[in-house]
Structures are given as structure tokens and as C-alpha cells.
Backbone as JSON Lines, residues from 0, in Angstrom:
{"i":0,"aa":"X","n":[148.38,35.32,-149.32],"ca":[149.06,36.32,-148.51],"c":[149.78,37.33,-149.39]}
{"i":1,"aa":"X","n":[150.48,36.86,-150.29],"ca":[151.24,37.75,-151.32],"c":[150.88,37.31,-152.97]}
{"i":2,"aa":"X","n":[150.51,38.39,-153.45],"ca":[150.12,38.59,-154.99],"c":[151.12,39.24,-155.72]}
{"i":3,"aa":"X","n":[152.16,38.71,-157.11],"ca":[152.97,38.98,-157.51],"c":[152.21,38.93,-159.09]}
{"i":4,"aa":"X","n":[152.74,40.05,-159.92],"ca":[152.46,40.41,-161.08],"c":[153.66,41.05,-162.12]}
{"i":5,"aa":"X","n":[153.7,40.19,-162.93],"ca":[154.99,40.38,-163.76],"c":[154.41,41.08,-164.96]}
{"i":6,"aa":"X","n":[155.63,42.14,-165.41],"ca":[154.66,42.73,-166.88],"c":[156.08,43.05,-167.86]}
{"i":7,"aa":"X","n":[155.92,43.59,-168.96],"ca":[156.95,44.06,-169.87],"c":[158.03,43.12,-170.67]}
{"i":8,"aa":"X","n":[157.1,41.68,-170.76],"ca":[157.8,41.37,-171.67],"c":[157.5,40.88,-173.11]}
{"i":9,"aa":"X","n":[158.31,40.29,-174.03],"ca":[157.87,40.88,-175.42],"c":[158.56,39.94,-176.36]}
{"i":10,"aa":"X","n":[158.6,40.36,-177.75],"ca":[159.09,39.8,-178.42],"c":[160.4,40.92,-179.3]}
{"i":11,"aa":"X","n":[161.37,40.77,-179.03],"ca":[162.65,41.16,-179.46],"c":[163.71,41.15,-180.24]}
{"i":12,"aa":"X","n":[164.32,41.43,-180.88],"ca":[165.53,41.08,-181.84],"c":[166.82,40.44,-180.72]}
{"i":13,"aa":"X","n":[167.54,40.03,-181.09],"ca":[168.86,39.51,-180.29],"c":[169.59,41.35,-180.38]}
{"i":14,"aa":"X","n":[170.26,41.36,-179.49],"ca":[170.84,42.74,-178.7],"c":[170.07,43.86,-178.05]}
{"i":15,"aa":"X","n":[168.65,43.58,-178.16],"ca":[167.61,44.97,-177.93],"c":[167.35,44.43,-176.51]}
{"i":16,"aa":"X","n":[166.73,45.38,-175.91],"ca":[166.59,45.28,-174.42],"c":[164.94,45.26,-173.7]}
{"i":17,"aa":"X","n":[164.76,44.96,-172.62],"ca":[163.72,45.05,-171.85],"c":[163.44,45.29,-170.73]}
{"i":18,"aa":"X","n":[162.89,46.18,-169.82],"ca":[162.69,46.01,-168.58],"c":[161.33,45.73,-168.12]}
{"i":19,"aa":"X","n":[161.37,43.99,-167.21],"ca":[160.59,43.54,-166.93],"c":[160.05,44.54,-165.33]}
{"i":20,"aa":"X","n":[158.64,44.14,-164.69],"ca":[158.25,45.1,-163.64],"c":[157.8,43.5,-163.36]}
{"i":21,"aa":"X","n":[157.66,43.77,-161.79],"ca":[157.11,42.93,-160.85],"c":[156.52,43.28,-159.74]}
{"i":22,"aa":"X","n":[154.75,43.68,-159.74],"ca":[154.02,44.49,-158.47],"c":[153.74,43.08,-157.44]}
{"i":23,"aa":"X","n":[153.92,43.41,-156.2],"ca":[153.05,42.56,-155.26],"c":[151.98,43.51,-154.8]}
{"i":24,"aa":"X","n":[151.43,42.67,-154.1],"ca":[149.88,42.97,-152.98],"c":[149.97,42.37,-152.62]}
{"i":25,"aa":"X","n":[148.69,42.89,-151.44],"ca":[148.5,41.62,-149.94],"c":[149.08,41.62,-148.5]}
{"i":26,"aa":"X","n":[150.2,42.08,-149.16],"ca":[150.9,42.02,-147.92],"c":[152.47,42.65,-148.6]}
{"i":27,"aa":"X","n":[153.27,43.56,-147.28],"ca":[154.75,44.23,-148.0],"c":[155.54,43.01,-148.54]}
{"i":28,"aa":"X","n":[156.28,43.6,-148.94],"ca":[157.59,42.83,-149.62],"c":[158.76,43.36,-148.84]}
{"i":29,"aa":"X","n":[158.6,44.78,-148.46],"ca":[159.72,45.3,-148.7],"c":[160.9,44.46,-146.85]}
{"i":30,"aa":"X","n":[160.44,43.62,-146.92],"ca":[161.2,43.02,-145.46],"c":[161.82,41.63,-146.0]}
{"i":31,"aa":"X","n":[161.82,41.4,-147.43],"ca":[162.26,40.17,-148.04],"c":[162.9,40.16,-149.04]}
{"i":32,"aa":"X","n":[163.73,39.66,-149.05],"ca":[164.84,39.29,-150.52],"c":[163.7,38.94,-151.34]}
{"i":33,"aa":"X","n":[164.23,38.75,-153.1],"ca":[163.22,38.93,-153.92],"c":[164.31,38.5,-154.98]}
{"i":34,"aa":"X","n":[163.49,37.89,-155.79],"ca":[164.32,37.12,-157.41],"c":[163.71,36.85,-158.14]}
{"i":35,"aa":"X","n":[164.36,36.58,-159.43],"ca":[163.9,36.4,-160.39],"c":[164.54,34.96,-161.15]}
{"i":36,"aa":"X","n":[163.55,34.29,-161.7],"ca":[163.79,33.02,-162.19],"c":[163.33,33.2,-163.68]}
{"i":37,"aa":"X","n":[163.86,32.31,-164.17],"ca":[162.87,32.07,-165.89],"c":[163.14,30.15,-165.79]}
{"i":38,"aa":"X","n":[162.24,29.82,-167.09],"ca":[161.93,28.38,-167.39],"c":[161.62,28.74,-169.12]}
{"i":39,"aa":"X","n":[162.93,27.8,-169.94],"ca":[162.77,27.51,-171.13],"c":[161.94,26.58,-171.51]}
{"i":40,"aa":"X","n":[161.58,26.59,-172.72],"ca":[161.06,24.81,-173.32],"c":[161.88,24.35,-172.95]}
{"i":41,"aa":"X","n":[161.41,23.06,-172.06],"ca":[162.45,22.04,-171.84],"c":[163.29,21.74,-170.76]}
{"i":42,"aa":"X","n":[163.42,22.44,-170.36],"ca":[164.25,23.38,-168.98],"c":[163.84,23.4,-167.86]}
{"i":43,"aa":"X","n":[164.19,22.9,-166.62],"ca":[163.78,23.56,-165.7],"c":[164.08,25.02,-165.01]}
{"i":44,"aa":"X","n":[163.1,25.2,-164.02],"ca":[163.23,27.13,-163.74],"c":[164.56,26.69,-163.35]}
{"i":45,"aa":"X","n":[165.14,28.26,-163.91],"ca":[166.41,28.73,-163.05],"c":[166.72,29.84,-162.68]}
{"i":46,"aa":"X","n":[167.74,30.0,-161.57],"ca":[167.97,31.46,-160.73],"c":[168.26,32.23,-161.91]}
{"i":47,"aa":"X","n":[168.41,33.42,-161.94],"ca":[168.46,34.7,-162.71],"c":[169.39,35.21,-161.79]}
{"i":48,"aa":"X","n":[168.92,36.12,-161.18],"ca":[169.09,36.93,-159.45],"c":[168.02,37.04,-158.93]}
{"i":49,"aa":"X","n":[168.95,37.58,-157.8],"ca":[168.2,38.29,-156.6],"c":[169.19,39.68,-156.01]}
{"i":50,"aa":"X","n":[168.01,40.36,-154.76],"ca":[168.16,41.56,-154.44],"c":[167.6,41.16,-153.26]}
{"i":51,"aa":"X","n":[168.81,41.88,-151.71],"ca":[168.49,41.67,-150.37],"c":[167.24,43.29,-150.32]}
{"i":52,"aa":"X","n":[166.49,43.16,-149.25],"ca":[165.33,43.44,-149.1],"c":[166.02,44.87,-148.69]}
{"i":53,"aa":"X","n":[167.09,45.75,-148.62],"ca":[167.36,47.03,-148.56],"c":[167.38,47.43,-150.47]}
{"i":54,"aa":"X","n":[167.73,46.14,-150.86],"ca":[168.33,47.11,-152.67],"c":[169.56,46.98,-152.39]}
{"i":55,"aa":"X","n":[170.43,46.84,-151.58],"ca":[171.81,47.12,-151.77],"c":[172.98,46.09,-152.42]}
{"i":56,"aa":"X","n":[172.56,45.26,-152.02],"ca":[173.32,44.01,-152.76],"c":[172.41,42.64,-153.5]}
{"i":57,"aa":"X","n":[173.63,42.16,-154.81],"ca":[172.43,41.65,-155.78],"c":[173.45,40.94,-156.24]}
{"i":58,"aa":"X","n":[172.83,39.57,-156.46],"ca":[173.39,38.29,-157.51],"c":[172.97,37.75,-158.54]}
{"i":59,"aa":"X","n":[174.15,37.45,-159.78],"ca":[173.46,37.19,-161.06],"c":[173.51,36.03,-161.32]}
{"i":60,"aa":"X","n":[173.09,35.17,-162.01],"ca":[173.87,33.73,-162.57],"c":[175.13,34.38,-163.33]}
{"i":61,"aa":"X","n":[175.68,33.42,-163.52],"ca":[177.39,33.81,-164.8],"c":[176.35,33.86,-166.16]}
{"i":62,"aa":"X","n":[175.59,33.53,-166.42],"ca":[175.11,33.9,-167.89],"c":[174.35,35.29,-168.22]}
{"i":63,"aa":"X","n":[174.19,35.56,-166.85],"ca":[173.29,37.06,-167.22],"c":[174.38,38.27,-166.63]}
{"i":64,"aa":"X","n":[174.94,38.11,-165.93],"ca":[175.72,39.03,-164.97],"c":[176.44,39.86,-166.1]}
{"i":65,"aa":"X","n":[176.13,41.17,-165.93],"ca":[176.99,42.18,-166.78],"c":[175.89,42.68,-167.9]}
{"i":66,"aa":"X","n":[174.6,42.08,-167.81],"ca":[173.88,42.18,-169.22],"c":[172.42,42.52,-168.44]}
{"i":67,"aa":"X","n":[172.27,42.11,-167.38],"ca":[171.02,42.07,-166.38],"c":[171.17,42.73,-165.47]}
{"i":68,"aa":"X","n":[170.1,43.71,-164.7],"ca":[170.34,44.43,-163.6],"c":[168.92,44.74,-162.99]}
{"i":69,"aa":"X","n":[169.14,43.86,-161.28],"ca":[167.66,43.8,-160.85],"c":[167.85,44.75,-159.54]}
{"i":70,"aa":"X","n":[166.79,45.5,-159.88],"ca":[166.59,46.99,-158.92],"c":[164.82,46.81,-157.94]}
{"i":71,"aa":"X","n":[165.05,47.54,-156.98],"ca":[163.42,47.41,-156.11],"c":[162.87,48.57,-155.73]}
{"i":72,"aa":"X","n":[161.6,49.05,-155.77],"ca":[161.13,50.1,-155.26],"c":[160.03,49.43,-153.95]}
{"i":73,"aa":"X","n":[160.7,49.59,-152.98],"ca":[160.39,49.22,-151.48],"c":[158.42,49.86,-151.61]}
{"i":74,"aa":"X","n":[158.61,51.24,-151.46],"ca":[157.63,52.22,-151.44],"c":[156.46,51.43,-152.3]}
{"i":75,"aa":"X","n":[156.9,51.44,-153.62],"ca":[155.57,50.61,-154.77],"c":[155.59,49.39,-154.75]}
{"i":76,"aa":"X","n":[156.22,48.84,-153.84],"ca":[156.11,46.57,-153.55],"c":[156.69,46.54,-155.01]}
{"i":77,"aa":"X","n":[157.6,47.32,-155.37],"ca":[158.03,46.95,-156.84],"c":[159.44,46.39,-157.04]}
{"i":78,"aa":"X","n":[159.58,44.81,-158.03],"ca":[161.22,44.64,-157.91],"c":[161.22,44.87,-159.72]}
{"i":79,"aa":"X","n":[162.31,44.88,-160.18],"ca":[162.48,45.68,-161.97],"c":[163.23,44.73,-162.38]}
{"i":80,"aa":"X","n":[163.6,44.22,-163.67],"ca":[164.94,43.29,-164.02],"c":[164.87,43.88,-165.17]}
{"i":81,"aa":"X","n":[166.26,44.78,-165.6],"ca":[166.43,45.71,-167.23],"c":[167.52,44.44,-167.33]}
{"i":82,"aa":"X","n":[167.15,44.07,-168.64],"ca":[167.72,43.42,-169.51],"c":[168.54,43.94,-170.54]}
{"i":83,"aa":"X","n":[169.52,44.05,-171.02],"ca":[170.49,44.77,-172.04],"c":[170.77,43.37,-172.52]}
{"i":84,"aa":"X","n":[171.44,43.66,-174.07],"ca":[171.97,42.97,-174.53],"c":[171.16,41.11,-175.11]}
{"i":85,"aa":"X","n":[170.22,41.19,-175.16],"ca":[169.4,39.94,-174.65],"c":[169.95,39.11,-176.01]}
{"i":86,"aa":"X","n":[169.89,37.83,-175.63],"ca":[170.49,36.71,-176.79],"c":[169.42,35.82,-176.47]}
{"i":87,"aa":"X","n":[169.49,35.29,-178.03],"ca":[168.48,33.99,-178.19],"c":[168.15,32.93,-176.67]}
{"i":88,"aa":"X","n":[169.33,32.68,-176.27],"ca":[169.6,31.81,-175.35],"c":[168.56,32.2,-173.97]}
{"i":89,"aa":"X","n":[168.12,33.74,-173.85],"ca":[167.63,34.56,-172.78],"c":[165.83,33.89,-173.17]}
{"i":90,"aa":"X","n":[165.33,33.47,-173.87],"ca":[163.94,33.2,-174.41],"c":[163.38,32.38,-173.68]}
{"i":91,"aa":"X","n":[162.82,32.79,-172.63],"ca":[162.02,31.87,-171.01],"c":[160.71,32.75,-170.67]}
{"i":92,"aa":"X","n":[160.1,31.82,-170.12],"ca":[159.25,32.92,-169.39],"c":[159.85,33.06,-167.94]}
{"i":93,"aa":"X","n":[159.55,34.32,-168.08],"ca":[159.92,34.87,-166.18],"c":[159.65,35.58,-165.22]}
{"i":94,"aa":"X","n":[160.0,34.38,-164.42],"ca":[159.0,35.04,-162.99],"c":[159.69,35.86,-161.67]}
{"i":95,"aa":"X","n":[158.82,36.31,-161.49],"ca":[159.72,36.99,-160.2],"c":[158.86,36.32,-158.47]}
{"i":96,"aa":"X","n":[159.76,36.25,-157.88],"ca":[159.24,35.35,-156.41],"c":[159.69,35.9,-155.26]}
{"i":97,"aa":"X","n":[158.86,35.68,-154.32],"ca":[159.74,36.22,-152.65],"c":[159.94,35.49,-151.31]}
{"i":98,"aa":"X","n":[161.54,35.47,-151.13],"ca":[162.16,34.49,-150.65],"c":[161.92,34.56,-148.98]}
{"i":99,"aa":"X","n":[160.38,34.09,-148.41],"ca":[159.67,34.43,-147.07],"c":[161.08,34.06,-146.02]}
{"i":100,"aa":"X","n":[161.87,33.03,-146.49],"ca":[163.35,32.67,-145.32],"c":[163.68,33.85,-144.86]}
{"i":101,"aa":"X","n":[164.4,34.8,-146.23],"ca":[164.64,35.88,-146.0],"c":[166.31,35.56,-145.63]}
{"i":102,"aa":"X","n":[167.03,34.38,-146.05],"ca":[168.2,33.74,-146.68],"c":[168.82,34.45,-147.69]}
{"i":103,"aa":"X","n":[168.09,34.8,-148.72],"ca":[168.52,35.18,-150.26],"c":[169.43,34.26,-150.89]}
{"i":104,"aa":"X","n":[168.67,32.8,-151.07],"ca":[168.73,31.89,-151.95],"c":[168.44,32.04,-153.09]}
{"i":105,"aa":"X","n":[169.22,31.3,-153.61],"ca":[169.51,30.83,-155.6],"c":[168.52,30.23,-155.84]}
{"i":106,"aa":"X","n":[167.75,29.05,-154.66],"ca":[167.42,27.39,-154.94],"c":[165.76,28.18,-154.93]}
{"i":107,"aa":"X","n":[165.02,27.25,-156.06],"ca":[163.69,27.79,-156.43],"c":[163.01,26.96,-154.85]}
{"i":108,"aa":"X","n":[163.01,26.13,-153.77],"ca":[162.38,25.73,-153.13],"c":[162.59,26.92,-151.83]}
{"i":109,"aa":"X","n":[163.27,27.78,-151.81],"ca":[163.33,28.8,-150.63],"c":[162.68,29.89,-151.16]}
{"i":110,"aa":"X","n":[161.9,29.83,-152.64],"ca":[161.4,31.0,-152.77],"c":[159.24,30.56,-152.62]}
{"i":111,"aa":"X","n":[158.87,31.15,-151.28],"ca":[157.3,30.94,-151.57],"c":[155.71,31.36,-152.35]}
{"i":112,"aa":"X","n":[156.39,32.76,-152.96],"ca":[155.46,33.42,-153.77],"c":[155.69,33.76,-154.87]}
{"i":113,"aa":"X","n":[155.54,33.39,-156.02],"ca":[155.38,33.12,-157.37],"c":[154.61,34.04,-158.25]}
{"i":114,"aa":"X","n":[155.05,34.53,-158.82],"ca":[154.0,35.14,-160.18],"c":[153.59,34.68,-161.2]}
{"i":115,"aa":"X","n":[152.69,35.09,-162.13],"ca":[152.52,34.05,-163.04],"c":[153.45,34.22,-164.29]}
{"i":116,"aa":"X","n":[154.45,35.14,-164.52],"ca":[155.25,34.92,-165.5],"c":[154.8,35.92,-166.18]}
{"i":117,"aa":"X","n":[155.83,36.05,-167.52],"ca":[156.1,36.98,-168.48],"c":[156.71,36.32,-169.46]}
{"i":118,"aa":"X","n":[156.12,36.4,-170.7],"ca":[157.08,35.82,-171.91],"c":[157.68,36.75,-172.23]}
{"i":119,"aa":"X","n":[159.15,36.6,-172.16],"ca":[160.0,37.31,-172.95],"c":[160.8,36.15,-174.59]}
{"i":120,"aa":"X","n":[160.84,36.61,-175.76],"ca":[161.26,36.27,-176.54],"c":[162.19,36.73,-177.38]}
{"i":121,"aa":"X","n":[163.57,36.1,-177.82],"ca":[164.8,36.8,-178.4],"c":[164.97,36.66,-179.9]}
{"i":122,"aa":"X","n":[164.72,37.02,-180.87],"ca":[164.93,35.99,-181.99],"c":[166.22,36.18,-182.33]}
{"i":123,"aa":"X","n":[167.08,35.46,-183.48],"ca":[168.05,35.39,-183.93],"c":[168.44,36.56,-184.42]}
């Protein structure tokens, strides 16, 4: 039903930045909250944020908040996550997903469509 495609990520120095892109197909987005997760070695996935299905309001974890900023283009099924500041600790792959409840949950089991990820990498 929904096709999600993550792009723009890379390999980086610690403080340099990135902005990841996330296209769907198939079907709109633009009637659903939308987030972003990553998964370290080792780690299970975890929330990042999210963005309610206008763009207007948005939640970070406490580790990214102030350094991360996730934006949507309704029109292009497009959601964005610019990364500033990125630290070693940021080195996951990540995905972006859409939350069909339409809740705008944290918890990875309220989110049903998945992308296949993006390596982003921070070095020291």
C-alpha cells in the first residue's frame, strides 16, 4: 500500500551535518503522522521524532532535540530530517515510517510502513 524510500546518508566527521529525504508511493501520506527511527549495532530501533500530518508540530528524543529538525512536503509525499551537529553516538541506520493510527506515537509497533533505511556514519 505504501512505499517509503530513504536517501542522503553518508559518512561524516563528528560536527558536520546531513539532511536525510524520505519519498513514499502508493498511496498519500500526507493524512498521517510520520517518524523517524534509527537502529545501532547492537541496539534496538529507536524513536528519533516525529511530525503531525499538517507539519506543524514535532517531537524529538532528549538526545537529538536542538541538533535535529524533521520537516514534510505534503505535495512531494516527502518527510526531511537535517541533522546539525552529528556525534559519534548519532551512527545508526535510519528509517523513516508512517504512523497508519494516526496517534503520533514514539513506540516502533504503531508505526506500519517502513523504509529500508539509510546509513548514516559519524566518525570521531
Amino acid at each position: 500500500q505504501v512505499q517509503l524510500v530513504e536517501s542522503g546518508g553518508g559518512l561524516v566527521q563528528a560536527g558536520a551535518s546531513l539532511k536525510l529525504s524520505c519519498t513514499a508511493s502508493g498511496r498519500t501520506v500526507s493524512s498521517f503522522p510520520m517518524g523517524w527511527f534509527r537502529q545501532a549495532p547492537g541496539k534496538e530501533r529507536e524513536f528519533v521524532c516525529r511530525i503531525n500530518r499538517a507539519g506543524s508540530i514535532r517531537s524529538y528524543s532528549d538526545s537529538v532535540k536542538g541538533r535535529f529538525t524533521i520537516s514534510r512536503d505534503n505535495a512531494k509525499n516527502t518527510v526531511y530530517l537535517q541533522m546539525n551537529s552529528l556525534k559519534p553516538e548519532d551512527t545508526a541506520i535510519y528509517y523513516c515510517a508512517v504512523d497508519t493510527s494516526a496517534l503520533g506515537s514514539r513506540m516502533v509497533d504503531s508505526y506500519e510502513y517502513w523504509g529500508q533505511g539509510t546509513q548514516v556514519t559519524v566518525s570521531s
